[in-house]
KEVOLUM-811619 format. One record per residue (C-alpha): residue in one letter; x, y, z. Coordinates in steps of 0.1 Angstrom, whole numbers, plus 2048, in hexadecimal, padded with zeros to 3 digits. Example, Ala and Ser with C-alpha at 12.3 -4.5 7.8 and 13.67 -1.06 7.14 Angstrom:
<resn=a, x=87B, y=7D3, z=84E>;
<resn=s, x=889, y=7F5, z=847>;
***
This chain:
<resn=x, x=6D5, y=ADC, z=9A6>;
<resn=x, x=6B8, y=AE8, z=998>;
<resn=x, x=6CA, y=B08, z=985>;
<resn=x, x=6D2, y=B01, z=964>;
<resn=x, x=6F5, y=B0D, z=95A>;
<resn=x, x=6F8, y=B04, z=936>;
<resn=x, x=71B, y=AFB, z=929>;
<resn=x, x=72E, y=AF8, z=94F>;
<resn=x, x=73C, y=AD6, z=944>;
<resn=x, x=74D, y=AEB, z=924>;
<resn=x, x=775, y=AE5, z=926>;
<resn=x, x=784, y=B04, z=928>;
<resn=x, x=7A7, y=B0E, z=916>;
<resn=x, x=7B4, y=B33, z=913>;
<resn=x, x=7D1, y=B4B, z=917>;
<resn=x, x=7D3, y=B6A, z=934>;
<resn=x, x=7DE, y=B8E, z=92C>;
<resn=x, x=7EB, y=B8D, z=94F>;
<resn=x, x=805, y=B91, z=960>;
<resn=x, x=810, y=B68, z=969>;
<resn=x, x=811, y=B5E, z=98D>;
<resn=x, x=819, y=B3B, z=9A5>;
<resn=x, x=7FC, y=B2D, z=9AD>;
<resn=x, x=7E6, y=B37, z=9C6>;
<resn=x, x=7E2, y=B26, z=9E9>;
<resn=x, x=7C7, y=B39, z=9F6>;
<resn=x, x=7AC, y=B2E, z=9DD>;
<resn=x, x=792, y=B13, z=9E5>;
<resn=x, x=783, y=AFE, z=9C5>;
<resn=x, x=761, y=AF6, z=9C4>;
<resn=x, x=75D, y=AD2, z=9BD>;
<resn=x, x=737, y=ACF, z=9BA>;
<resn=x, x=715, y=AE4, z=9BD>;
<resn=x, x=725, y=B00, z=9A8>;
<resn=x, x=70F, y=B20, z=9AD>;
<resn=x, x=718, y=B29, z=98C>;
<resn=x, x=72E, y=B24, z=96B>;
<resn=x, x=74F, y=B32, z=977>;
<resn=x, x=751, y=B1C, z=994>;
<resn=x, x=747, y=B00, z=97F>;
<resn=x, x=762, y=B08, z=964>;
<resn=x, x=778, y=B0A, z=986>;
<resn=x, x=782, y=B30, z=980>;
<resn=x, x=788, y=B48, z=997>;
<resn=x, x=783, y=B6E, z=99C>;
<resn=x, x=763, y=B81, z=986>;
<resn=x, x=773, y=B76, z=964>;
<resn=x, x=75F, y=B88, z=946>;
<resn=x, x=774, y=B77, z=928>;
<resn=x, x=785, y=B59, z=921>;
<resn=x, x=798, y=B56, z=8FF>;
<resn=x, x=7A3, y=B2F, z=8F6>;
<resn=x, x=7C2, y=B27, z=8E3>;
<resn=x, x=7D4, y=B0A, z=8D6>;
<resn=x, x=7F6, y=B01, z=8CD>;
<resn=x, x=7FE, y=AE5, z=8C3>;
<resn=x, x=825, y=ADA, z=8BA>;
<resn=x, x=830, y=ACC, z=899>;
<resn=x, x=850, y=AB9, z=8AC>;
<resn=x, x=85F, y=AC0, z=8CC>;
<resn=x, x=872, y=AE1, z=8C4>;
<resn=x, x=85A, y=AF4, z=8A8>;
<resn=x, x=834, y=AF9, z=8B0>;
<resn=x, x=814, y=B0A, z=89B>;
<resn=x, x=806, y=B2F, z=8A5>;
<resn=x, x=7EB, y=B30, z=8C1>;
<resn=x, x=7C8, y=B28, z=8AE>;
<resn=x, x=7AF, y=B3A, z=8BD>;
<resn=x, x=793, y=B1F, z=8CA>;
<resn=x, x=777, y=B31, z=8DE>;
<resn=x, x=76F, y=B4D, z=8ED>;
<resn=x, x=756, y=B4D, z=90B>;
<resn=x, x=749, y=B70, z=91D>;
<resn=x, x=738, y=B69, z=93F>;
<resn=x, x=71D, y=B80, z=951>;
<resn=x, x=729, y=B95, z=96F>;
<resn=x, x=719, y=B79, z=988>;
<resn=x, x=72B, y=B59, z=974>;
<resn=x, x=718, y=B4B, z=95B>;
<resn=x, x=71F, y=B4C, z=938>;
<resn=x, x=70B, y=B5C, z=91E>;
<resn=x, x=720, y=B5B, z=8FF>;
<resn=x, x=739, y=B41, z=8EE>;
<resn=x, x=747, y=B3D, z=8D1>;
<resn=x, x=75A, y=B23, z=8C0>;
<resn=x, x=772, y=B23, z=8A2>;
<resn=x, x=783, y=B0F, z=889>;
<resn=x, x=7A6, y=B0D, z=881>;
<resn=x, x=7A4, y=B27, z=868>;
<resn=x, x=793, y=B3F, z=882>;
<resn=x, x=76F, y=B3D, z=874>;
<resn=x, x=754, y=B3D, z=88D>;
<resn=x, x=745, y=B1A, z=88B>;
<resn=x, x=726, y=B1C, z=8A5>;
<resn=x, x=71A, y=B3A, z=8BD>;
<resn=x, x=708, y=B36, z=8DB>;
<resn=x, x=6F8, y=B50, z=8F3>;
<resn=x, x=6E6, y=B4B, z=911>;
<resn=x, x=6CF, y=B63, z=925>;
<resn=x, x=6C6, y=B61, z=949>;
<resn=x, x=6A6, y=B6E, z=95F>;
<resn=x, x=6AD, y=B8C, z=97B>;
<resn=x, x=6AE, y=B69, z=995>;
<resn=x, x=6D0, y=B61, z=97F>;
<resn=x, x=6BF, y=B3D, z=973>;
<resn=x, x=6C2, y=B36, z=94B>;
<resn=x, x=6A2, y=B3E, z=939>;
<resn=x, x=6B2, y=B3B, z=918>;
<resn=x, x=6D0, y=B35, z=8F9>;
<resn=x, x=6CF, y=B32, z=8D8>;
<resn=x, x=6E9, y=B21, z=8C6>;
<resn=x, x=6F3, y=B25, z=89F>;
<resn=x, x=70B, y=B10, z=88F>;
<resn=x, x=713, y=B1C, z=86E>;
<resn=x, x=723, y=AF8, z=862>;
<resn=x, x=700, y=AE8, z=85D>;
<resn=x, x=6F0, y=B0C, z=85C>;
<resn=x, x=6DC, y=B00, z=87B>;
<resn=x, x=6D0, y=B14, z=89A>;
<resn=x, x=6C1, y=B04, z=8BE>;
<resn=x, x=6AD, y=B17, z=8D4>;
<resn=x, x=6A6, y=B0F, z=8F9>;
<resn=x, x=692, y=B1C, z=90C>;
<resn=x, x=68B, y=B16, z=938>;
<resn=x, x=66A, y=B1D, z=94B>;
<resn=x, x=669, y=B23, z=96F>;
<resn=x, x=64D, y=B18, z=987>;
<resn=x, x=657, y=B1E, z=9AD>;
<resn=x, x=638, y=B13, z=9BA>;
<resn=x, x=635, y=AEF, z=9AB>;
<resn=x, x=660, y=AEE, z=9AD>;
<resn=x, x=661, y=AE9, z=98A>;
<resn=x, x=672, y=AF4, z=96C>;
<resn=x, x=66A, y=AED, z=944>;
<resn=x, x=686, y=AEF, z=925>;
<resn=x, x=67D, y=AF3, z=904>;
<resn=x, x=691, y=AE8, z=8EA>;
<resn=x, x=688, y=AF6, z=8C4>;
<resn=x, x=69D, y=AEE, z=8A6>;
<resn=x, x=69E, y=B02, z=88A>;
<resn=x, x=67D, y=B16, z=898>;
<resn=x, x=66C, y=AF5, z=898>;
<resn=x, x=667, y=AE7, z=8BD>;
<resn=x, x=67B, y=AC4, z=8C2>;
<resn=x, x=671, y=ABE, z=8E6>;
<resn=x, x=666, y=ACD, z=908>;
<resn=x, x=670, y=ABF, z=92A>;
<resn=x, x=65F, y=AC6, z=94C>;
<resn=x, x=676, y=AC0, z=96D>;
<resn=x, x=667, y=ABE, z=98D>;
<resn=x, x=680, y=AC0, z=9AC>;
<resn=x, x=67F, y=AB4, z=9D1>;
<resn=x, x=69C, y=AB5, z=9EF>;
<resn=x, x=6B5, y=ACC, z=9E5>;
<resn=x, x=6A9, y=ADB, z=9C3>;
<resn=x, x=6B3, y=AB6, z=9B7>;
<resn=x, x=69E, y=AA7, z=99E>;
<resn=x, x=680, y=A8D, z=9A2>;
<resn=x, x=673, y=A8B, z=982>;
<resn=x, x=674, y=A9A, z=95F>;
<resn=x, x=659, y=A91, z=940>;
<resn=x, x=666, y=A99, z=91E>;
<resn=x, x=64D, y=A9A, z=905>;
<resn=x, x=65B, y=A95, z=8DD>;
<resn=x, x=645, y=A94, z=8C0>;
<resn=x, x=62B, y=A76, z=8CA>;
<resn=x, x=643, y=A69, z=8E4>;
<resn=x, x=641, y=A71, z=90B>;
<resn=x, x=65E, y=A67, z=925>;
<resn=x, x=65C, y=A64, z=947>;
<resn=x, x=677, y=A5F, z=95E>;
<resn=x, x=67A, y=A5C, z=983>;
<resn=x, x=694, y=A67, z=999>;
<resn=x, x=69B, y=A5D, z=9BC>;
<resn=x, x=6B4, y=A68, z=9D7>;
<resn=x, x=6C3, y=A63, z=9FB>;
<resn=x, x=6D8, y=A7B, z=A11>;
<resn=x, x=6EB, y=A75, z=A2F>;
<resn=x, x=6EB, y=A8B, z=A48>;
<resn=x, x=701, y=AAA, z=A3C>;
<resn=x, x=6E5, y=AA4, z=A1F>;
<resn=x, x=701, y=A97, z=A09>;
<resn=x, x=6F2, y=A81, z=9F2>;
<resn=x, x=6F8, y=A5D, z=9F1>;
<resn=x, x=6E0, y=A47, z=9DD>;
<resn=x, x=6CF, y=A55, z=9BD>;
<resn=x, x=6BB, y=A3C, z=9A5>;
<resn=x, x=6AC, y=A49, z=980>;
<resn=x, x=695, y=A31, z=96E>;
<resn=x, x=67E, y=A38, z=94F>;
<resn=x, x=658, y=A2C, z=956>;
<resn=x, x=651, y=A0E, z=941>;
<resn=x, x=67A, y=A08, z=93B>;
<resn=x, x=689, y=9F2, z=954>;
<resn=x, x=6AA, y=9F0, z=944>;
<resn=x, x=6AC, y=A16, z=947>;
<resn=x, x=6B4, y=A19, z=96E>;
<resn=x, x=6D3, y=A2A, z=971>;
<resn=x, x=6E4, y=A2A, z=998>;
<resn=x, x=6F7, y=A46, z=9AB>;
<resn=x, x=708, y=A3C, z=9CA>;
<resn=x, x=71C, y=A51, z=9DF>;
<resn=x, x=73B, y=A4D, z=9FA>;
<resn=x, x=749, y=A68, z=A11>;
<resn=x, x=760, y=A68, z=A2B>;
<resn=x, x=75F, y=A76, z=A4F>;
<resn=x, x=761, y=A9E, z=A3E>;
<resn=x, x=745, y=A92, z=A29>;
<resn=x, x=75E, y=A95, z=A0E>;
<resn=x, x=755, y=A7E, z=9F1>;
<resn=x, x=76D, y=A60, z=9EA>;
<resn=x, x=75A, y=A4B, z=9D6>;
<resn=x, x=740, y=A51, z=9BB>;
<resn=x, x=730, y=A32, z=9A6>;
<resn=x, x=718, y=A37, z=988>;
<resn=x, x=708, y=A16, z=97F>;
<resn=x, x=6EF, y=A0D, z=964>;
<resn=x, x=6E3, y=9EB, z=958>;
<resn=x, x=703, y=9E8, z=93C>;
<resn=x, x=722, y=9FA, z=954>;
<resn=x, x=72F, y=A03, z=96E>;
<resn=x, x=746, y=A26, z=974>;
<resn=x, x=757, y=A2D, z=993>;
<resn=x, x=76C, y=A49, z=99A>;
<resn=x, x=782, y=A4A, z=9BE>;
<resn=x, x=78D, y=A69, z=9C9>;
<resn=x, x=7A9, y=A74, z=9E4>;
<resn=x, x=7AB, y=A93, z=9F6>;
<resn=x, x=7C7, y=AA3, z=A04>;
<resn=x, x=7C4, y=AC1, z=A21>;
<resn=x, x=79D, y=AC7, z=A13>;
<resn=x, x=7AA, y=AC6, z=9F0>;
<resn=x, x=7A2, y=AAD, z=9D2>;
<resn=x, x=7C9, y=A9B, z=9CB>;
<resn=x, x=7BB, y=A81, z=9B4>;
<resn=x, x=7A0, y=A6F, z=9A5>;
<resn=x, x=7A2, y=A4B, z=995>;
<resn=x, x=787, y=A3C, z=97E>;
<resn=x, x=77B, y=A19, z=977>;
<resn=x, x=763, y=A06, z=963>;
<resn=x, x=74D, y=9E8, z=96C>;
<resn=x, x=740, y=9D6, z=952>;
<resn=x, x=736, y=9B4, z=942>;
<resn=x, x=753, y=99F, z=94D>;
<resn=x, x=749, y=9B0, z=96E>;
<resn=x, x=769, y=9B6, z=977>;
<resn=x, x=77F, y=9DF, z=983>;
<resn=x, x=78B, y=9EB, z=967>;
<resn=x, x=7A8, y=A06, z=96D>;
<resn=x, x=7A0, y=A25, z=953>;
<resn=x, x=7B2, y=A46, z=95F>;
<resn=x, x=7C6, y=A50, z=97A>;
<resn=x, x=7C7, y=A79, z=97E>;
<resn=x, x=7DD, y=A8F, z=995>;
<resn=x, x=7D0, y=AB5, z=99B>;
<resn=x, x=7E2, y=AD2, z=9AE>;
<resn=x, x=7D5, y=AE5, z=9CB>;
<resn=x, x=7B7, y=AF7, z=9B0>;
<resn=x, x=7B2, y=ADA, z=9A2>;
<resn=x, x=7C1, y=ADD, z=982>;
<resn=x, x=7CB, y=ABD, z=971>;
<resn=x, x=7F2, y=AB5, z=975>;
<resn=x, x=7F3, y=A94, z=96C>;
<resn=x, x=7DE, y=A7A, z=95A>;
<resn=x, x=7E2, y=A53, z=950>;
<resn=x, x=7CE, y=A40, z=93D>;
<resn=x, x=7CB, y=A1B, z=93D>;
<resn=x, x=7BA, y=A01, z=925>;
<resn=x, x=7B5, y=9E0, z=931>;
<resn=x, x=7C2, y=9EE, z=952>;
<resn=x, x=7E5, y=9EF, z=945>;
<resn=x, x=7F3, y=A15, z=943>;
<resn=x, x=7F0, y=A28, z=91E>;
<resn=x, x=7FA, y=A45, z=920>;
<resn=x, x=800, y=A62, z=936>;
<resn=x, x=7FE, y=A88, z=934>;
<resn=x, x=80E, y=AA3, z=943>;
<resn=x, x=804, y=AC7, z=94E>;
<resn=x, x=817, y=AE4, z=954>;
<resn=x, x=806, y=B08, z=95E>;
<resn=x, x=80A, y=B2A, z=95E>;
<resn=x, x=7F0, y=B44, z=973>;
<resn=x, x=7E4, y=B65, z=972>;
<resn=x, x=7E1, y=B75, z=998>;
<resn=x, x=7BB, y=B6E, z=99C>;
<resn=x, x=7CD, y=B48, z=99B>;
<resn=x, x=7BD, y=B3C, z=977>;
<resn=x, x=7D7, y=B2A, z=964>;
<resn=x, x=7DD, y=B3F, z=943>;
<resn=x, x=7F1, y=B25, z=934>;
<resn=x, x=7F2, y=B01, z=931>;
<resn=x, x=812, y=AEA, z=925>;
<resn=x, x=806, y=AC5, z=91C>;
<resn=x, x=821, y=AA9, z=919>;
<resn=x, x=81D, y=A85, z=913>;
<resn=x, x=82B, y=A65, z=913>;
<resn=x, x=81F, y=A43, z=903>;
<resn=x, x=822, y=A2B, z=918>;
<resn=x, x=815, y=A11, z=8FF>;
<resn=x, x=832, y=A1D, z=8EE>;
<resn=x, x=84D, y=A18, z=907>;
<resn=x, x=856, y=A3D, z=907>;
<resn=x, x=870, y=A47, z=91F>;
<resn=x, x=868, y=A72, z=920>;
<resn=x, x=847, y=A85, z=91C>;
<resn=x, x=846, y=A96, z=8FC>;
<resn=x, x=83B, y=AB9, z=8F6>;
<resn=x, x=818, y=AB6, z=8E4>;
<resn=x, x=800, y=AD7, z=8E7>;
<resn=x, x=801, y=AFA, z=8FF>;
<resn=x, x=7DE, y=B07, z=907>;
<resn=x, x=7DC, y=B2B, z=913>;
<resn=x, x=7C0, y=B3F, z=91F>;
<resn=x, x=7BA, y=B65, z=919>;
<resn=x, x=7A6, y=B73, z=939>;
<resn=x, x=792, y=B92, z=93E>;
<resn=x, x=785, y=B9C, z=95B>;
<resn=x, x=766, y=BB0, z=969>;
<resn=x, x=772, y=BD1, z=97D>;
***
């Protein structure tokens, strides 16, 4: 918990050079506590290079080129340390590069966006003797704030003071593990803000597999249920608590064995939407290199899914 991995939660969308393959059975996803961005971005194999691509269809026979998106390049031990994004006309829009200490942990990035001619610069601190770590965040070479993070059980946060211009923030952080140190209670409140609490609370079955996940603050509620099949995630379904206090129905998703997303409904007002389709190709390291996404509109009384966009991902890989 306590390593930072900057950009893990980025959605990744490329096309592979490889040769395409049927998906791999032998593979185990790594669901939570990623040691590192690849397992985060649930990739497999020592990938170097990931090109994104887009295509999106016109009508449901004729479809644009492949826009190029992003391209991210990851160290030899997983993290990444350069991305790049693009617009349609394939100008770079923003840069970011990160650097890492000889431990592997993130020490620094600096970002340029050349839209707003802007650049952001962070910068991490390590202390392993008080168990603490310090960001600082400068904007344009001016600094915009500097957080401290101390950690407790399990590298997992216990506190962090932010300090911006005049104003100093102080949250707390509390948390409760069962046996198998899974956790299952974690409470955040600001000092001196009441309405700031925010509540974790976490269900597992007997293989201390989670099933149940709730994140509560004084405004909403969001659950998420999951279901496993033979050790594997099969599907996750979302819901939102809130002023009426009553389960509202948001998403229902469907993943394959790696836990790629093959289906996915939405609901509003807990009545279904719309719902998406996926359909993969892999390369043999058993990353998919290409990504067909249907839909149907519900709301719409549709009858078929309709052809709507292909991502692909180009992958290189250290030898």
């Amino acid at each position: 918990m306590r390593k930072i991995h900057l950009l893990t939660l980025l959605s990744i969308i490329l096309f592979n050079c490889q040769n395409k393959t049927e998906l791999r059975t032998d593979l185990q996803p790594i669901y939570s506590d990623s040691k590192n961005a690849l397992q985060g971005n649930n990739l497999y194999g020592k990938v170097k290079k990931i090109e994104y691509y887009k295509t999106t269809f016109q009508n449901t026979e004729n479809e644009d080129k492949p826009i190029l998106n992003k391209i991210e390049e990851y160290t030899d031990f997983g993290e990444l340390k350069k991305v790049e994004y693009f617009d349609n006309y394939g100008e770079i829009t923003q840069t970011n590069v990160i650097d890492y200490n000889k431990n592997q942990e993130f020490i620094k990035s600096v970002s340029i966006n050349k839209l707003n001619e802007s650049n952001i610069v962070q910068i991490s601190k390590y202390d392993t003797i008080k168990n603490t770590s310090e960001l600082s965040v400068f904007v344009n070479d001016t600094i915009d704030h500097k957080t401290t993070f101390y950690y407790g059980k399990n590298d997992y946060q216990i506190k962090r003071i932010s300090v911006k211009g005049n104003d100093t923030t102080v949250v707390n952080s509390e948390q409760t593990f069962n046996d198998n140190n899974k956790l299952v209670l974690a409470t955040q409140k600001e000092k001196g803000n009441d309405k700031s609490a925010i509540t974790i609370r976490n269900k597992y079955d007997d293989n201390d597999n989670l099933i149940e996940s709730s994140h509560k603050t004084e405004w909403v509620e969001m659950i998420s249920e999951t279901e496993w099949k033979n050790g594997r995630i099969s599907k996750q379904t979302s819901y939102t608590i809130s002023a009426d206090l009553k389960k509202h129905l948001n998403n229902v998703t469907e993943f394959d064995i790696l836990y790629n997303v093959i289906n996915s409904k939405e609901y509003e007002d807990s009545k279904l939407h719309r719902e998406l389709k996926f359909d993969y190709e892999f390369d043999e390291n058993g990353n998919w290199i290409k990504k067909n996404v249907s839909m149907k509109e519900h709301f719409n009384n549709s009858k078929e899914f309709i052809p709507i966009y292909v991502d692909s991902r180009k992958i290189s890989y250290w030898k």
